[in-house]
Structures are given as structure tokens and as C-alpha cells.
C-alpha positions as CSV (number, residue, x, y, z in Angstrom):
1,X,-6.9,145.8,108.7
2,X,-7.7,144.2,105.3
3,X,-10.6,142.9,106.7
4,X,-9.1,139.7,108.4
5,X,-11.3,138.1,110.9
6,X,-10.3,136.9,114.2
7,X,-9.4,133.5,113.1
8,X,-6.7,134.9,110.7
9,X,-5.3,137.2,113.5
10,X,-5.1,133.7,115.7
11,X,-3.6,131.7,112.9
12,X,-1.1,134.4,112.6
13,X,-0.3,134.2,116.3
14,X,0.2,130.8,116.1
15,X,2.3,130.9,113.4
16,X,4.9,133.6,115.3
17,X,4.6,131.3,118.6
18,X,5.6,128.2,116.5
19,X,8.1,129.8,114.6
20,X,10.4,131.4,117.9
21,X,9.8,128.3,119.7
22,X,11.2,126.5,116.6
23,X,14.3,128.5,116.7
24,X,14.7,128.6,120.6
25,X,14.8,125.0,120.6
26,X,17.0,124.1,117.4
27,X,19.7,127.0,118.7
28,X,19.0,126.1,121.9
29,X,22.1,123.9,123.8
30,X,21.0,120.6,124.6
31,X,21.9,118.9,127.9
32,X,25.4,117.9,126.6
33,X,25.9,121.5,125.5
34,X,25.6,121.5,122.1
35,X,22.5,122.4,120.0
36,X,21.1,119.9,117.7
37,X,22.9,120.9,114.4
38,X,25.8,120.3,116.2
39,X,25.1,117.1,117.4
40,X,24.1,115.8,113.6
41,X,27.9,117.2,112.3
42,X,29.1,115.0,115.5
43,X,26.7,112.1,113.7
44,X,27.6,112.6,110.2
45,X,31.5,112.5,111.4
46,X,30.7,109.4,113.2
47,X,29.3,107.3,110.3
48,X,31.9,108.3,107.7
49,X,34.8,106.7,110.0
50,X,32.6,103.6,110.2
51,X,32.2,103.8,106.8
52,X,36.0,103.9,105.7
53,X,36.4,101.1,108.4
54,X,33.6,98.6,106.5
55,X,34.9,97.0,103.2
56,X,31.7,97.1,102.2
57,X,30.5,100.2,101.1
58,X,26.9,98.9,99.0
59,X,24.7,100.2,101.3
60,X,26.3,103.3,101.9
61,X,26.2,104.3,99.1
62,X,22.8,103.8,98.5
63,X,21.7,105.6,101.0
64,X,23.9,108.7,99.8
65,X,22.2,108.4,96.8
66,X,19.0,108.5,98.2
67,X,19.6,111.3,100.6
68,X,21.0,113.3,97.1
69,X,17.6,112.0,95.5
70,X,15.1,113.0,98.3
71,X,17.0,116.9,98.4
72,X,16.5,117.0,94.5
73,X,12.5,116.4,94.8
74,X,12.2,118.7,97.9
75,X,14.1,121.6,95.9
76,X,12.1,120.9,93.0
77,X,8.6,120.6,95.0
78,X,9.6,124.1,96.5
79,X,10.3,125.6,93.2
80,X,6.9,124.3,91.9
81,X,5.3,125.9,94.8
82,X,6.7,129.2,94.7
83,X,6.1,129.1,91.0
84,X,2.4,128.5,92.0
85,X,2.2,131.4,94.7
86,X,3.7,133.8,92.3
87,X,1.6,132.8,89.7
88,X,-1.6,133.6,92.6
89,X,0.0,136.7,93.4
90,X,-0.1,137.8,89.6
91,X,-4.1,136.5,89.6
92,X,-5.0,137.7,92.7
93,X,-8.2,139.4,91.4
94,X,-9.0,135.7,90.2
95,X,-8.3,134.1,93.4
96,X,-10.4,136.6,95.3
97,X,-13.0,136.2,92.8
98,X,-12.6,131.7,93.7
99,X,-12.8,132.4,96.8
100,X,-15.9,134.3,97.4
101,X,-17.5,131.4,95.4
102,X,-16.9,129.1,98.1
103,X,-18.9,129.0,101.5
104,X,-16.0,129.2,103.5
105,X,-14.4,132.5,102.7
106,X,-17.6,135.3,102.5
107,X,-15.1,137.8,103.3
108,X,-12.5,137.5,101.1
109,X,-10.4,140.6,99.4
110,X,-7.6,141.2,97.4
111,X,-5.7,143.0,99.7
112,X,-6.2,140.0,102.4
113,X,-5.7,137.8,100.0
114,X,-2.1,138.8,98.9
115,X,-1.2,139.9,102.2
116,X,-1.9,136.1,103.1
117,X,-0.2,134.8,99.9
């Protein structure tokens, strides 16, 4: 099927196996009974009582605004790189054209190449 090679059918697999055992374990109870999202709400609850307890709130606050700071450039990075795989999908005859140049990828074609895009 769209000419993929062995190696693409193995990076695929691995990418399934990854991605249910990614979700098994982050859903998954841990040994107190609770899954891991749970146990950060149970975190996050724990430090804003210490925080209201401590007169001084400096650091605190920094580090809010550094969580707030760190979201911002991960949300803009991902809208840079979907902007950038859109952009490959609409240049796909391009890419394929790039890639057979290189020594790696003798068997590249359009319809792999989107599929993997």
C-alpha cells in the first residue's frame, strides 16, 4: 500500500504500541487508587493552601508566570508546526520531488508521503 517499506510498517507499529500504552498508564489507577491527573489536581490543591498560608507570595508568582509563559511558547510552537505540515501537504509534489534527491528515501511518493504527513 503506497509503497511503504517495512521500516515504515514497524515505525507505525511502534507508534500504536506507544500510544495505548501511553493511555493505559496515564488512565490507569495508581497504587493509591487514583490515576496520575488526579494525583496533580491533589498537588495543585496542595500548593495553593500553602500558598495562602506564606506571606510571601514573590516566588509564587513567578513561577505562575512562568508556567503561563512556557504554555504560550508550546501553543505557539504547535501552531508553527501545523502551519508547516499544512503548508507540506499543499506542496506535497515538491516534498516528494526533495525527497527523492536525498540518498535516504529512493522510494518516495506522493501518496506515501501525505499519508505520512
Amino acid at each position: 500500500m503506497f509503497g511503504a517499506t517495512p521500516l515504515d510498517w514497524s515505525a507505525l507499529a511502534v507508534l500504536v504500541v506507544v500510544w495505548i500504552v501511553y493511555q493505559r498508564y496515564y488512565g490507569r489507577p495508581t497504587r493509591g487508587g487514583r490515576s496520575l491527573n488526579s494525583a496533580m489536581i491533589g498537588i495543585r490543591e496542595a500548593w495553593m493552601q500553602a500558598v495562602l498560608a506564606r506571606d510571601n507570595r514573590i516566588m509564587d508568582g513567578q513561577l505562575v508566570g512562568h508556567l503561563l509563559t512556557s504554555a504560550t511558547f508550546f501553543a505557539s510552537t504547535t501552531v508553527l508546526v501545523l502551519a508547516g505540515l499544512v503548508s507540506a501537504l499543499g506542496a506535497s509534489d515538491v516534498v516528494v520531488i526533495a525527497l527523492q534527491r536525498l540518498a535516504l528515501s529512493s522510494g518516495a511518493n506522493a501518496a506515501l508521503v501525505e499519508v505520512k504527513l
